[in-house]
C-alpha positions in Angstrom: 2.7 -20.3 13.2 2.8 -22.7 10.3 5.9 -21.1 7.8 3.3 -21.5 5.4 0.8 -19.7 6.8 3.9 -16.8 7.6 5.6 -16.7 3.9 1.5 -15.8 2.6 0.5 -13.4 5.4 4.0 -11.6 4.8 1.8 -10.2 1.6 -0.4 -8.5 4.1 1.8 -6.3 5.9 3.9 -4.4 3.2 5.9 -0.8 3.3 4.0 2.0 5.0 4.4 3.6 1.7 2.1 1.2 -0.2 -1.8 2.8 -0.4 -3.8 0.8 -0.1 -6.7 2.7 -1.9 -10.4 2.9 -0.1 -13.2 0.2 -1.8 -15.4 1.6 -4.7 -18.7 2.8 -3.3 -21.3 1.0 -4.6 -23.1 2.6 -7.0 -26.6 0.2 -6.7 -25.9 -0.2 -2.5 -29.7 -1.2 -2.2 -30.0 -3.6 -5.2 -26.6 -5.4 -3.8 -27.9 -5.9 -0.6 -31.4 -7.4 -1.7 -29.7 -9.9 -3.8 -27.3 -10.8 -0.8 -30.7 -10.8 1.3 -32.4 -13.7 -1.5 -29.6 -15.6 -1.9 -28.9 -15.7 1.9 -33.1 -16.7 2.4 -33.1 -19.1 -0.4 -29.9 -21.1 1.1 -31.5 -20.7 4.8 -34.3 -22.2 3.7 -33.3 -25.3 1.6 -30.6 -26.0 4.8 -33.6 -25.6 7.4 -35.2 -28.3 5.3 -32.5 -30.5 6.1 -31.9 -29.6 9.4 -35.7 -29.9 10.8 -37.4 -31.7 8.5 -34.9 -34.6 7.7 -32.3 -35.1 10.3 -34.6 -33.7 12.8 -38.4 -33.4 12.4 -39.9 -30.7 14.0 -43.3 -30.1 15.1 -43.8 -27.1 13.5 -44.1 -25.0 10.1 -40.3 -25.0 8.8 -40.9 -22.6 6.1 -41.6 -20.2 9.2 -38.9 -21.5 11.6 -36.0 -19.6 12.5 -33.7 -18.8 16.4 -36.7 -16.6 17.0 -39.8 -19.1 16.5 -37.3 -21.7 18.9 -36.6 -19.3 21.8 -40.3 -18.8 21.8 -41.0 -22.2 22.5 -38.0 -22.7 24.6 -36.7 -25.7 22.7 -37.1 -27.5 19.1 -40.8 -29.4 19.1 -39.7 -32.7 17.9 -41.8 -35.5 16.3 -39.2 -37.7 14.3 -35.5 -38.2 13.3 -33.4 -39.8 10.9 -33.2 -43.6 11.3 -31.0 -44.2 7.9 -28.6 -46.2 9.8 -30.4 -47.9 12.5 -33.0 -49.0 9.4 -30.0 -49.9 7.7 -28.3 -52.2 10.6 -24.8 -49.8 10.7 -25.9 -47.5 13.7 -23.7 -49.7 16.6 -19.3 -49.6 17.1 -18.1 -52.6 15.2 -15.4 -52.8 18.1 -18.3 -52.2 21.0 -21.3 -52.9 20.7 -22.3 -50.5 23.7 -22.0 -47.6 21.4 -24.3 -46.8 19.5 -25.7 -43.5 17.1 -27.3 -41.7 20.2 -26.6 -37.5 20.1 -28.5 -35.6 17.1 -27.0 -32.3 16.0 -27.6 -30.3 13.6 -26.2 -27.1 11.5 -26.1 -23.1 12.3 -25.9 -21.0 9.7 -24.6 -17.0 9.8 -28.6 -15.8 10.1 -29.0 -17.8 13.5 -26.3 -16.1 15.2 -27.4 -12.6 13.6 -30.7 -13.6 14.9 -29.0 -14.4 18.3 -26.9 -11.6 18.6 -30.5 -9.2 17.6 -28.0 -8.1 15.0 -30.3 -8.7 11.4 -30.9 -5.3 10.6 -26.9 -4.8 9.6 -26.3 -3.0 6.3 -24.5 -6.4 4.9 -23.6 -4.6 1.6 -19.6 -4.7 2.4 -20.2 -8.6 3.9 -18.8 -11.3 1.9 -21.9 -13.3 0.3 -19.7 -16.9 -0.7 -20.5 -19.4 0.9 -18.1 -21.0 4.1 -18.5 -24.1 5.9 -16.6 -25.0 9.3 -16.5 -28.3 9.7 -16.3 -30.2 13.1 -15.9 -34.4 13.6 -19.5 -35.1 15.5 -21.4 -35.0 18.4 -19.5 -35.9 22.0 -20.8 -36.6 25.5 -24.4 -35.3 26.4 -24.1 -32.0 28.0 -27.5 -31.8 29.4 -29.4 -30.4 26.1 -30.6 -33.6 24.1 -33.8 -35.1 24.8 -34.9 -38.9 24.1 -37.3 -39.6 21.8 -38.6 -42.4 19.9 -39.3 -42.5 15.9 -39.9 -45.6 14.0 -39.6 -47.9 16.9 -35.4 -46.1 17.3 -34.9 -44.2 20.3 -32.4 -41.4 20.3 -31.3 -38.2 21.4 -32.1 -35.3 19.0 -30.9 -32.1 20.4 -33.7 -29.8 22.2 -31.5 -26.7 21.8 -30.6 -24.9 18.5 -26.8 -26.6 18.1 -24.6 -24.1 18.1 -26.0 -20.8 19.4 -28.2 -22.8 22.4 -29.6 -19.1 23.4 -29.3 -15.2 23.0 -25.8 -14.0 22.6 -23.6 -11.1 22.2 -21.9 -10.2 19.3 -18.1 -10.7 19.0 -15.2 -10.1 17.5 -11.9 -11.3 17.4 -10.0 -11.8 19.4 -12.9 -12.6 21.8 -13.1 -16.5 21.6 -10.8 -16.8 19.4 -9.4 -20.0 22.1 -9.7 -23.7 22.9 -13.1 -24.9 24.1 -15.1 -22.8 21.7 -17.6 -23.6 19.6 -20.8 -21.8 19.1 -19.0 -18.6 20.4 -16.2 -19.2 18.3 -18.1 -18.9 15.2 -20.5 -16.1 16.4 -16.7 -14.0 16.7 -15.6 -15.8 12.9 -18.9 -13.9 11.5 -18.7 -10.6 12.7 -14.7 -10.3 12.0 -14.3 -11.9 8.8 -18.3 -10.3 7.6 -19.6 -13.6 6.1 -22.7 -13.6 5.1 -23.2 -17.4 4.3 -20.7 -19.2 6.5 -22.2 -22.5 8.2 -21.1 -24.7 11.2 -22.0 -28.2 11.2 -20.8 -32.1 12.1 -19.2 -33.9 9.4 -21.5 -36.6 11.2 -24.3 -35.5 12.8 -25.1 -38.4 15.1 -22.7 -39.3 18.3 -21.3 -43.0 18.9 -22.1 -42.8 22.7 -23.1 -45.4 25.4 -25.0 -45.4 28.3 -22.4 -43.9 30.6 -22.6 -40.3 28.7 -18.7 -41.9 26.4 -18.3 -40.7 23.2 -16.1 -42.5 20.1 -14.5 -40.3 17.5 -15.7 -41.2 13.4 -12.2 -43.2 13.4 -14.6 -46.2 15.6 -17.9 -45.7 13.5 -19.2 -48.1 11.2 -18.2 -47.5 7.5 -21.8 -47.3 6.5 -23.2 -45.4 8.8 -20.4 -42.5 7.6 -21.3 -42.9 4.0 -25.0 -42.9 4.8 -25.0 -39.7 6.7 -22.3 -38.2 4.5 -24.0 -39.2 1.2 -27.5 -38.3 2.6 -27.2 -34.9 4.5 -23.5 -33.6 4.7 -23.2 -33.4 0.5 -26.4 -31.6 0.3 -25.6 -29.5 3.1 -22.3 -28.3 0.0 -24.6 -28.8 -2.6 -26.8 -25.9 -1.3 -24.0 -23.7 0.4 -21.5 -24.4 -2.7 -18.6 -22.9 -0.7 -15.6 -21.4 -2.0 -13.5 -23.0 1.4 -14.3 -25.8 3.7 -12.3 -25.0 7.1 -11.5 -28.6 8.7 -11.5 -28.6 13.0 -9.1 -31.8 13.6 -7.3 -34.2 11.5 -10.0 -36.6 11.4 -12.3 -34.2 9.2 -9.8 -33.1 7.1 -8.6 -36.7 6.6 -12.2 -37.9 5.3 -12.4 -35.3 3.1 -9.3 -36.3 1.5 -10.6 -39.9 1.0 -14.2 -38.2 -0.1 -12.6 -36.6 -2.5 -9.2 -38.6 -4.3 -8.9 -36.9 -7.1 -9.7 -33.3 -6.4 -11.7 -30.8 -4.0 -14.0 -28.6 -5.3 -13.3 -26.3 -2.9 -10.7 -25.0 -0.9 -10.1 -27.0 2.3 -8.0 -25.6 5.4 -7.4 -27.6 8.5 -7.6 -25.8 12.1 -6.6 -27.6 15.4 -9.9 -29.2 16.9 -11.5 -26.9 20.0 -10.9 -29.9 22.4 -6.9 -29.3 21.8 -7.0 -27.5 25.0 -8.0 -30.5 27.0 -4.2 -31.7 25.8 -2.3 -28.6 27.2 -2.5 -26.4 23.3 -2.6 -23.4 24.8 -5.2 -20.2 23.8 -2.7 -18.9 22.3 -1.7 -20.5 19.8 -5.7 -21.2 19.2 -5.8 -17.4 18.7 -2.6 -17.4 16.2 -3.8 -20.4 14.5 -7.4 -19.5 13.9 -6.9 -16.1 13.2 -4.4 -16.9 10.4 -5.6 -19.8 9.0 -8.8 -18.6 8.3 -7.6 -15.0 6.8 -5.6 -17.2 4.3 -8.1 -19.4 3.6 -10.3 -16.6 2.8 -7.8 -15.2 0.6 -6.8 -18.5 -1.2 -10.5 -19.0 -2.2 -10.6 -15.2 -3.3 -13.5 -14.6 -0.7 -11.5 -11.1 0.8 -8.8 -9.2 -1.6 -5.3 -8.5 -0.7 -6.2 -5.0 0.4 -8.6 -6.5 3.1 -6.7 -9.2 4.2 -3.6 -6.6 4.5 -5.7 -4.7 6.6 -6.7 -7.9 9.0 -3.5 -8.9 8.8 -2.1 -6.1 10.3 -5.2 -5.7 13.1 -3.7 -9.0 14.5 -0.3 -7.4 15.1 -1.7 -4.7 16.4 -3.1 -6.4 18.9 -0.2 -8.9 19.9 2.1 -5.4 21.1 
């Protein structure tokens, strides 16, 4: 574990003597959860806007969208997709010209994997309502669910599953997935342990530099404009609307352009976690499972989203479980 990470989490676990006293009941229970319920529907809605009616365009009524609507129709109905940077002449590798902006993701937000799981009808009164982003680089190879398409004489590969959750799930909790080569599940396991309310998965870019022999290039080979374009156009809204209190970085490369996107000072909290793929270079799942587990309680508690009492009580759930 990071020794930083250690010396704060020694706060968690202190003398057996120490109560640590029960939370206050809520005196208004009902009106706290209806204003966690319209400021979770208000943020779900402005993102699906993004999401399906800007980076992807959808064939369909967005207000009325949601994990239900698509498992219905067994995929996204798509009519369009962003062509900022192939309009723009930035969507090709400066250093290959074989790759190009192919792969079209998009975000998941806490509501899509309660609709998943069949899990929406939780009393969320004791779920933390700030708003959480985790923050992977960008699309890789194609793993079989994008589809081709054409829009505005660009062809492309917007996703055909909903990114992230893909289908029905179950719920979990750590330390289920809580390991290398997670994605989707990993967050699905983040929700229910840490109860957040408004957390949200998404690309820093949200197109993949890929060729035609299913290759992939990390945002360290893409063209500086086509970053700031995609950055400037969906990514800052995407904060703009969730306003998060911490921004959890997968891989150096994220949390590196966030550094240079913001020189001076963040306006949020940003913690970097080892990138899923890690495993693929021998870090093993258990150090994923110390890492994230950690990391993210601290970064919960930095940005004030759990109190000492509840990250003590996490805290201590974790050593439990390592005896």
């Amino acid at each position: 574990m990071h020794i930083c990470s250690f010396v704060l989490l020694q706060k968690f676990v202190l003398a057996d003597s120490l109560a640590i006293p029960n939370p206050p009941e809520c005196k208004a229970r009902k009106q706290c959860a209806i204003l966690l319920t319209d400021l979770t529907t208000k943020m779900t809605n402005e993102l699906k806007h993004i999401n399906f009616n800007d980076l992807l365009v959808l064939d369909t009524d967005i207000e009325n969208y949601d994990f239900n609507v698509y498992m219905n129709n067994d995929k996204h109905i798509i009519k369009g997709f962003c062509t900022r940077c192939e309009e723009k002449g930035c969507s090709v590798c400066p250093s290959d010209n074989t790759f190009r902006l192919q792969n079209i993701s998009h975000g998941a937000t806490t509501n899509d994997i309660l609709l998943a799981t069949d899990q929406q009808m939780l009393d969320f009164t004791d779920w933390h309502q700030d708003g959480v982003v985790f923050l992977m680089e960008g699309p890789s190879v194609d793993w079989g669910f994008y589809e081709e398409n054409e829009c505005n004489g660009f062809k492309k590969k917007p996703t055909k599953e909903w990114y992230w959750v893909h289908d029905k799930q179950t719920k979990h909790f750590y330390p289920e997935e809580f390991k290398g080569g997670r994605y989707g599940s990993l967050f699905n396991s983040i929700i229910f342990t840490f109860k957040l309310k408004n957390a949200y998965l998404t690309n820093l870019v949200k197109c993949g530099l890929n060729n035609d022999s299913n290759n992939y290039k990390g945002i360290k080979e893409y063209n500086y404009d086509s970053l700031k374009t995609c950055v400037e156009n969906i990514l800052l809204r995407e904060l703009d609307i969730i306003k998060p209190k911490v921004v959890f970085c997968f891989g150096s490369n994220v949390e590196n352009y966030l550094w240079n996107l913001y020189p001076d000072d963040y306006p949020f909290l940003v913690i970097g976690l080892p990138h899923p793929a890690g495993q693929r270079r021998g870090f093993k799942d258990e150090y994923y499972r110390h890492l994230y587990f950690t990391k993210i309680l601290e970064g919960l508690y930095k940005a004030d989203i759990v109190s000492i009492e509840e990250a003590q009580i996490k805290f201590k759930e974790f050593l439990s479980l390592k005896k």
